[in-house]
C-alpha positions as CSV (number, residue, x, y, z in Angstrom):
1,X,-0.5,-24.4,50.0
2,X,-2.9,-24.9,47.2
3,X,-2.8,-24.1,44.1
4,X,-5.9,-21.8,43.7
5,X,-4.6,-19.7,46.8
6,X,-1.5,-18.8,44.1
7,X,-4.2,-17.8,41.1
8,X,-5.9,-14.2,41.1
9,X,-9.3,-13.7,41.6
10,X,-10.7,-13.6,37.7
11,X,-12.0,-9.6,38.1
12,X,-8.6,-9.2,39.2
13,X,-6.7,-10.7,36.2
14,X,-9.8,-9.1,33.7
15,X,-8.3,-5.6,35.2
16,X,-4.6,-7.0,35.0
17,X,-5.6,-7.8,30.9
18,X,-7.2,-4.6,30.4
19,X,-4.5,-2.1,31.6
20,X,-1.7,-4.3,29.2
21,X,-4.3,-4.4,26.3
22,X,-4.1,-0.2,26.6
23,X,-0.3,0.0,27.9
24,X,0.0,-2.2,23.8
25,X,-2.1,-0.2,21.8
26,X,0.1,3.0,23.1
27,X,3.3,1.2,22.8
28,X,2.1,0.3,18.7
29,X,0.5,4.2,18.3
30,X,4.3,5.5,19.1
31,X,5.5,2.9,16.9
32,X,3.3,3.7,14.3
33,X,4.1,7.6,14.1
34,X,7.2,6.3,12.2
35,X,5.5,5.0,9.1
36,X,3.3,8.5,9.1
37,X,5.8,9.9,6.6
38,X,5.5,7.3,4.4
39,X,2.0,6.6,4.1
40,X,0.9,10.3,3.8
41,X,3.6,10.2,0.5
42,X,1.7,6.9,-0.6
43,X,-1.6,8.6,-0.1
44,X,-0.3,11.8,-1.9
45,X,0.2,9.5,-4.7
46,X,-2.6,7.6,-5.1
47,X,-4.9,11.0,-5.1
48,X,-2.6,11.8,-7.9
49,X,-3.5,8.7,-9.8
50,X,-7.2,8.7,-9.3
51,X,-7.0,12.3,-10.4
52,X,-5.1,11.3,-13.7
53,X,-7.9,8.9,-14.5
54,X,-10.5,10.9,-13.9
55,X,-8.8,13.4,-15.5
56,X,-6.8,11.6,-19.0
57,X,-6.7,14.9,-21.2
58,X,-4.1,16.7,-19.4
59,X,-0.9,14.0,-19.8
60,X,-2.4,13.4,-23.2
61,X,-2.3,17.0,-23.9
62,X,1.0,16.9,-22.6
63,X,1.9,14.0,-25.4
64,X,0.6,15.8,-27.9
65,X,2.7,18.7,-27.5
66,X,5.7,17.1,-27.1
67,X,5.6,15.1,-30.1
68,X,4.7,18.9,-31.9
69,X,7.8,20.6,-30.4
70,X,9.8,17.8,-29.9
71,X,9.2,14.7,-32.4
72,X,12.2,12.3,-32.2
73,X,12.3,12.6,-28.2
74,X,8.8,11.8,-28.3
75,X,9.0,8.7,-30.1
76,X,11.8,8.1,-27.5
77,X,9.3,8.1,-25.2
78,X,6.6,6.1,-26.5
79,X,8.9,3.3,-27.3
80,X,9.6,3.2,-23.7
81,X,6.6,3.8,-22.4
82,X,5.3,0.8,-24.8
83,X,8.1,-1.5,-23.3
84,X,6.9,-0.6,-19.7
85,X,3.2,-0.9,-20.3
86,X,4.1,-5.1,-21.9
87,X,6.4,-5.4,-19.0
88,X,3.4,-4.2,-16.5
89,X,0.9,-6.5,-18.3
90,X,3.5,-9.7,-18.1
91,X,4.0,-8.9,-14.6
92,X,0.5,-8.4,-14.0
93,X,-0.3,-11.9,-15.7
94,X,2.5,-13.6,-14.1
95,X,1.4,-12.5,-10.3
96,X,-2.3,-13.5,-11.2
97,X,-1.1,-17.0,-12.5
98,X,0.9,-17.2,-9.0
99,X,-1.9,-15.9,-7.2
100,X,-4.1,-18.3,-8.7
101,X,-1.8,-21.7,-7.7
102,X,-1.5,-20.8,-4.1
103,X,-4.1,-23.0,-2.2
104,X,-6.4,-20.4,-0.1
105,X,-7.2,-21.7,3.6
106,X,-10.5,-21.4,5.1
C-alpha cells in the first residue's frame, strides 16, 4: 500500500479544516462568556474616566467644597493625592524607560 492511498483527497481535508476551525471559535465564544463580567466593569470604567475629563468641574467642585466644610481633611487629601500623582509619573517614566530598552522585532 502506498502512501497517497492513506492521505485524503485535499477537498476532503479543506472540509475536515473548516468544520474544526468553527467547532474552535465556539469552544473560545463559551470560554469567553467568562471574562463578560469583567470587561463590561472595565468598560464601565473607562466611560467614567473619559466623562471626568471631559467633564473636570464637577470633582473640582467637589474639592472645593470639601476644603470649605472640611479644611484639615482636605489637606489630608491633597497631600495624598500629591504622593499618588509623583508615584504615577515615576511609574509612568520608569515603564517608558523599560519600554524603550526592549529590542522591538520586525
Amino acid at each position: 500500500m502506498n502512501g497517497s492511498a492513506l492521505q485524503s483527497p485535499p477537498r476532503l481535508r479543506l472540509e475536515q479544516l473548516l468544520i474544526r476551525s468553527t467547532a474552535l471559535r465556539l469552544q473560545l465564544a463559551q470560554q469567553a462568556q467568562v471574562l463578560a463580567g469583567p470587561l463590561t466593569i472595565a468598560d464601565s470604567l473607562c466611560n467614567g474616566l473619559h466623562w471626568l475629563r471631559r467633564h473636570p468641574e464637577w470633582p473640582l467642585g467637589g474639592l472645593a467644597l470639601l476644603a470649605l466644610l472640611r479644611p484639615r481633611r482636605a489637606w489630608r487629601w491633597a497631600s495624598r493625592v500629591w504622593w499618588g500623582w509623583r508615584l504615577w509619573r515615576r511609574g509612568s517614566r520608569w515603564l517608558a524607560a523599560a519600554r524603550d530598552r526592549v529590542p522591538t522585532r520586525r
